[in-house]
C-alpha positions in Angstrom: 109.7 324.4 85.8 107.5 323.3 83.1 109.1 322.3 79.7 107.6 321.4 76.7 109.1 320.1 73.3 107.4 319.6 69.6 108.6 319.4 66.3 107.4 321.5 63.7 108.3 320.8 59.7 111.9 321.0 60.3 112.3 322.8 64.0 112.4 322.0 67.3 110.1 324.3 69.3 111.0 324.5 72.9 109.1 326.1 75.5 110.1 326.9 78.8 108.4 328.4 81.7 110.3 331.5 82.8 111.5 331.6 86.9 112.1 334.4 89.1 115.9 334.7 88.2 118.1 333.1 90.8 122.2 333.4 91.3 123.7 330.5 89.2 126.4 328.1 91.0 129.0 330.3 90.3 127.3 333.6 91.1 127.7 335.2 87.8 124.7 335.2 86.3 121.1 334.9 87.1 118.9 331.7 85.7 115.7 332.4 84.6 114.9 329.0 82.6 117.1 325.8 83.4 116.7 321.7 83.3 119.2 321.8 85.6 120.5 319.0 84.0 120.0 317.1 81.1 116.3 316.1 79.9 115.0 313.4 78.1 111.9 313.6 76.2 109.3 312.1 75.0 110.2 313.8 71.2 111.9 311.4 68.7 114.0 311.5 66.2 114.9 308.7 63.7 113.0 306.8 66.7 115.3 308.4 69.4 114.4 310.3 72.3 115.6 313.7 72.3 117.7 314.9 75.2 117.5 318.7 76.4 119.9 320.5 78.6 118.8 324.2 78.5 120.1 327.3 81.1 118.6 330.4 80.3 120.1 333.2 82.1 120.8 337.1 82.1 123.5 339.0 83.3 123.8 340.2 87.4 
């Protein structure tokens, strides 16, 4: 899963590759973009790493 992160003027553009959609833990959805888990980045803010925890998902 590739994920990328920029800033732009005022927004935070993430992009995220999207996977063959897969049952999530609990079965109720299926993921097609996750982290799985929190991210860190190389992105800063006020000279702070921004951390990314993304699930993309649809409905079964």
């Amino acid at each position: 899963m590739a994920i990328t992160v920029k800033i732009e003027g005022k927004k935070l553009i993430i992009t995220a590759d999207l996977e063959t959609p897969t049952p999530s833990a609990s079965g109720k959805t299926l993921v097609v973009a996750s982290t799985r888990g929190n991210m860190k980045t190389d992105v800063l803010v006020e000279g702070k790493p921004v951390t990314i925890g993304l699930n993309a998902y649809i409905a079964k």
